[in-house]
C-alpha positions in Angstrom: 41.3 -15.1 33.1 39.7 -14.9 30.1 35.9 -13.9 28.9 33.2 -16.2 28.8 32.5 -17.6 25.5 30.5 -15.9 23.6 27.9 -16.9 20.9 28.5 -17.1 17.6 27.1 -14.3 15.2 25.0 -14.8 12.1 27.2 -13.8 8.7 26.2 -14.7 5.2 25.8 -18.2 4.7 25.9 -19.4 8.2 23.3 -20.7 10.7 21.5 -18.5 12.4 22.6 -17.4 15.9 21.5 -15.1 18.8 24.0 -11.8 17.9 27.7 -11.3 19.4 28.8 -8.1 21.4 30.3 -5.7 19.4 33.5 -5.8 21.7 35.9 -8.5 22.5 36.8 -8.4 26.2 39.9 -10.5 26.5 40.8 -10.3 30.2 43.3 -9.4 31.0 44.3 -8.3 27.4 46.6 -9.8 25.7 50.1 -8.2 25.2 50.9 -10.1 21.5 48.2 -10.6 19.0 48.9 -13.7 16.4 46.7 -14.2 13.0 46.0 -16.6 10.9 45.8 -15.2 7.3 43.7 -17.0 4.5 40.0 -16.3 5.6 40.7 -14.1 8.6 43.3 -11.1 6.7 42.9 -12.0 3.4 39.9 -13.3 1.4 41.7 -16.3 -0.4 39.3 -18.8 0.5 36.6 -18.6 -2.3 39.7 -18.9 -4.5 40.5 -22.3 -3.1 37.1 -23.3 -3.2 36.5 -22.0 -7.3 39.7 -23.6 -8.3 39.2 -26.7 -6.6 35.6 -26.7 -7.2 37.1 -27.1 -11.1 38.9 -29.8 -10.4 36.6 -31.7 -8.6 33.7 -31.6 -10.7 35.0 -32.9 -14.0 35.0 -36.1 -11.8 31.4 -35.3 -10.8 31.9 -34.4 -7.5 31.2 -31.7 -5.1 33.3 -29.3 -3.3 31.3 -27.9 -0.7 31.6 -27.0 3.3 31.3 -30.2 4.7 34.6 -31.1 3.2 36.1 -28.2 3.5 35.7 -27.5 6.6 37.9 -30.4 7.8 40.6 -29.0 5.4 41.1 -25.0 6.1 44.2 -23.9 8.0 45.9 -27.6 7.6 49.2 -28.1 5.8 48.3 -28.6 1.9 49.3 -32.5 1.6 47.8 -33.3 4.7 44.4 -31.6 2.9 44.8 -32.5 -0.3 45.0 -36.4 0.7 41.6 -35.8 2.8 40.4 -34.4 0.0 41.1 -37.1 -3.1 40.1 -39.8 -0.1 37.2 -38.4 0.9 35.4 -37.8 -2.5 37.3 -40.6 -3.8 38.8 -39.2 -6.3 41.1 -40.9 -9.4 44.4 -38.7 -9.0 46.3 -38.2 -6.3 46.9 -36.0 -3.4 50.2 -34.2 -5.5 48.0 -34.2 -9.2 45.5 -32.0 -7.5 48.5 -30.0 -5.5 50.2 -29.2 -9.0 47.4 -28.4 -10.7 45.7 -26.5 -7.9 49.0 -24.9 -7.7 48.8 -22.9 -11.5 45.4 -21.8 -11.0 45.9 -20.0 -8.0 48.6 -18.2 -8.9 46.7 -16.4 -11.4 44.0 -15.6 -8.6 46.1 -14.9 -5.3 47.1 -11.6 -6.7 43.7 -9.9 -6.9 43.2 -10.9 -2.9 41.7 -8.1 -0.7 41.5 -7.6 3.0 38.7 -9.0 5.0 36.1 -6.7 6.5 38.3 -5.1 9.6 41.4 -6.7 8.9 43.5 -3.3 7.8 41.5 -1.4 10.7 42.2 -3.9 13.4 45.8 -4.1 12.8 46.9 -0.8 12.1 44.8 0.4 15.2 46.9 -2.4 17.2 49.9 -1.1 15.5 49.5 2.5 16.9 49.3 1.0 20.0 52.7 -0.3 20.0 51.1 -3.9 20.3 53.5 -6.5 18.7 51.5 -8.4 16.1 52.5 -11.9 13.9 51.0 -13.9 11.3 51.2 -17.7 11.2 50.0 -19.5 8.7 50.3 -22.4 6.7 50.6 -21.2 3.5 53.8 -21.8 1.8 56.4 -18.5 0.5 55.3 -18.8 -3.4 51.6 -18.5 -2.7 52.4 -16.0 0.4 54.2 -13.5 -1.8 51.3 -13.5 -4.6 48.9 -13.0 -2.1 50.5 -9.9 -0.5 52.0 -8.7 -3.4 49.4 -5.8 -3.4 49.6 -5.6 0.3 53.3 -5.3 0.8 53.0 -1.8 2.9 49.9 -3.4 5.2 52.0 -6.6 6.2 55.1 -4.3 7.1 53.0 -4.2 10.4 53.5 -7.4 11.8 56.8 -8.0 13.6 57.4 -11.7 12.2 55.4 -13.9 9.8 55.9 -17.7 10.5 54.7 -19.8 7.1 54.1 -23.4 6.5 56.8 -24.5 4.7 59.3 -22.7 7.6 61.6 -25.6 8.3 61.3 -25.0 12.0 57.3 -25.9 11.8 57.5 -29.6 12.5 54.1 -30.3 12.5 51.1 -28.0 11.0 47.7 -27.2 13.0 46.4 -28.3 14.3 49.9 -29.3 15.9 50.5 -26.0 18.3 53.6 -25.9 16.4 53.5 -22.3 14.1 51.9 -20.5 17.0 54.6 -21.2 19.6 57.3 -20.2 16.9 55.4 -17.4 16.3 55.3 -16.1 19.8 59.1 -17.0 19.8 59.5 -14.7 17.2 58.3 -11.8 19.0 59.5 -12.8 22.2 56.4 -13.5 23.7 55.3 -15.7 26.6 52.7 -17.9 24.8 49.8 -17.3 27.8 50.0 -13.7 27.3 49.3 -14.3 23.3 46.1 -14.2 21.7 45.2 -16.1 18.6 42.6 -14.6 15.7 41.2 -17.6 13.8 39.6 -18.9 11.5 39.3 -22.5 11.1 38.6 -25.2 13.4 42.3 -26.7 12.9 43.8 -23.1 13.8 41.9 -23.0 16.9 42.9 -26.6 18.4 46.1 -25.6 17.4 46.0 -22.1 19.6 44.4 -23.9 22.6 46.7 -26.3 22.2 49.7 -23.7 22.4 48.5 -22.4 25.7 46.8 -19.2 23.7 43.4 -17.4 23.9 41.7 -17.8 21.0 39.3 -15.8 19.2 37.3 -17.1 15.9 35.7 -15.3 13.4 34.5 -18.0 10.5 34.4 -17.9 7.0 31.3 -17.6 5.6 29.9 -20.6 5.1 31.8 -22.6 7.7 29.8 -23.6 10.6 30.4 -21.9 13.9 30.0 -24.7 16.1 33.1 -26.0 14.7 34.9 -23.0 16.5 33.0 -23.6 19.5 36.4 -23.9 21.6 37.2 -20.5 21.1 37.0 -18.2 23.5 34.6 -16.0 21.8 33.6 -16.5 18.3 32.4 -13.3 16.2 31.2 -12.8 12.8 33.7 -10.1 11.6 37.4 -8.1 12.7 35.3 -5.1 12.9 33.5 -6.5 15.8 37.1 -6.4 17.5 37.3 -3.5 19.7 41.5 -2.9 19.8 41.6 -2.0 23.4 39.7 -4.7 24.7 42.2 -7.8 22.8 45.5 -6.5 23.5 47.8 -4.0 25.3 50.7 -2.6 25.0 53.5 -4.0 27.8 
C-alpha cells in the first residue's frame, strides 16, 4: 500500500498550490530507491534550455515550458524530432543534436546537486539502502556531468543510461527502470522511483514502481499528477519514511 497522493508544493516558477508535508510516507517503505538524474540530482536542465534556447531563437522561436515539458526525461532523438516539428523548425532532428551536443559539453561540467540531492542519498546510503540511477542521458554527456561528482555517485549500486544497449525503448517505455531494478536485484513492487518529468513517471508506473515527483521549476505539477506524491524539493524527503533497509 502506498500513501495517498499528495498535493503538489509551490517552488519558483510554478503554480501556486496548497503546501506538501515535509515527510514522504511511502507505505510500506520501499527496500530499493531508483533516480532519475537531470533535474532531480543534478541541475542540468537550465543548460538544455539556454543552449537550446540559442538555437531556437535565431529562427525566431521560443523555447519555453510548454514545449519542454513534453520533452524532459525522453530519449534525445525522440525529443529532438518533437522539438524541430513542433516549432517547425528548418534543420533537422540530428542538426540540432550535433550542435546541441558542443555546447553542452562546455556547460555539463559546472553542474551542481539539486537542493537535497547529496543529503538524501548519502543518508539512504548509511542506511544500507541500495540505490540506482536511470537515466536517459547518454555515457559522453554522463561523464561531464559527474565529472566533479565522481565520489557522490560512488553511492549508487548500478547506473543504467540511455544509450545502454539493453534499454530497448526510453520512458516513458518502463524499460530503464526494470533494468535498473535488475541491476540491484530488486523485485520491481518493492522499488520506488524519484522523478522528475512527466515521461519518467509513466515510465515508473508503468514498471510496477511507486513513484515520487518533485518538478523542475517551471514545469507544471499537474503533469506529475500520477505520482504518488509530488513535492517541491529532495529535502522534503524524510529517508526513513521512502525506503528501508531489507
Amino acid at each position: 500500500m502506498v500513501a495517498a497522493r499528495a498535493p503538489a508544493c509551490k517552488r519558483p516558477g510554478m503554480p501556486t498550490a496548497p503546501p506538501a508535508a515535509p515527510t514522504v510516507p511511502v507505505r510500506p517503505p520501499a527496500t530499493h530507491v531508483i533516480y532519475d538524474m537531470d533535474g532531480l540530482l543534478l541541475d542540468t536542465e537550465r543548460f538544455y534550455t539556454e543552449v537550446t534556447q540559442q538555437i531556437v531563437g535565431r529562427y525566431g522561436k521560443t523555447f519555453d515550458w510548454s514545449v519542454k515539458s513534453n520533452m524532459v526525461g525522453r530519449p534525445a532523438l525522440e525529443s529532438a524530432r518533437y522539438l524541430v516539428a513542433t516549432l517547425a523548425l528548418p534543420i533537422t532532428a540530428e542538426d540540432y543534436l550535433r550542435e546541441r551536443e558542443g555546447m553542452l559539453e562546455e556547460l555539463m561540467p559546472t553542474a551542481e546537486p539539486m537542493p537535497g540531492a547529496v543529503a538524501l542519498t548519502r543518508a539512504l546510503a548509511a542506511r544500507g539502502v541500495p540505490q540506482a540511477v536511470a537515466t536517459s542521458t547518454g555515457r559522453r554527456l554522463f561523464d561531464l556531468k559527474t565529472q566533479r561528482h565522481r565520489a557522490w555517485f560512488a553511492l549508487f549500486a548500478a547506473v543504467v543510461l540511455g544509450d545502454d544497449p539493453r534499454v530497448a525503448r526510453g520512458k516513458p517505455a518502463p524499460d530503464i527502470f526494470l533494468l535498473a531494478a535488475r541491476e540491484l536485484g530488486a523485485d520491481p513492487a518493492s522499488c520506488v522511483v524519484l522523478e522528475d518529468a512527466p515521461s519518467g513517471v509513466a515510465a515508473a508506473r508503468a514498471a510496477g514502481m511507486r513513484v515520487v515527483a518533485v518538478p523542475y521549476p517551471g514545469m507544471d505539477a499537474t503533469r506529475l499528477a500520477d505520482a504518488d506524491i509530488v513535492l517541491a524539493s529532495l529535502a522534503e524527503v524524510d529517508p526513513d519514511l521512502l525506503a528501508t533497509r531489507r
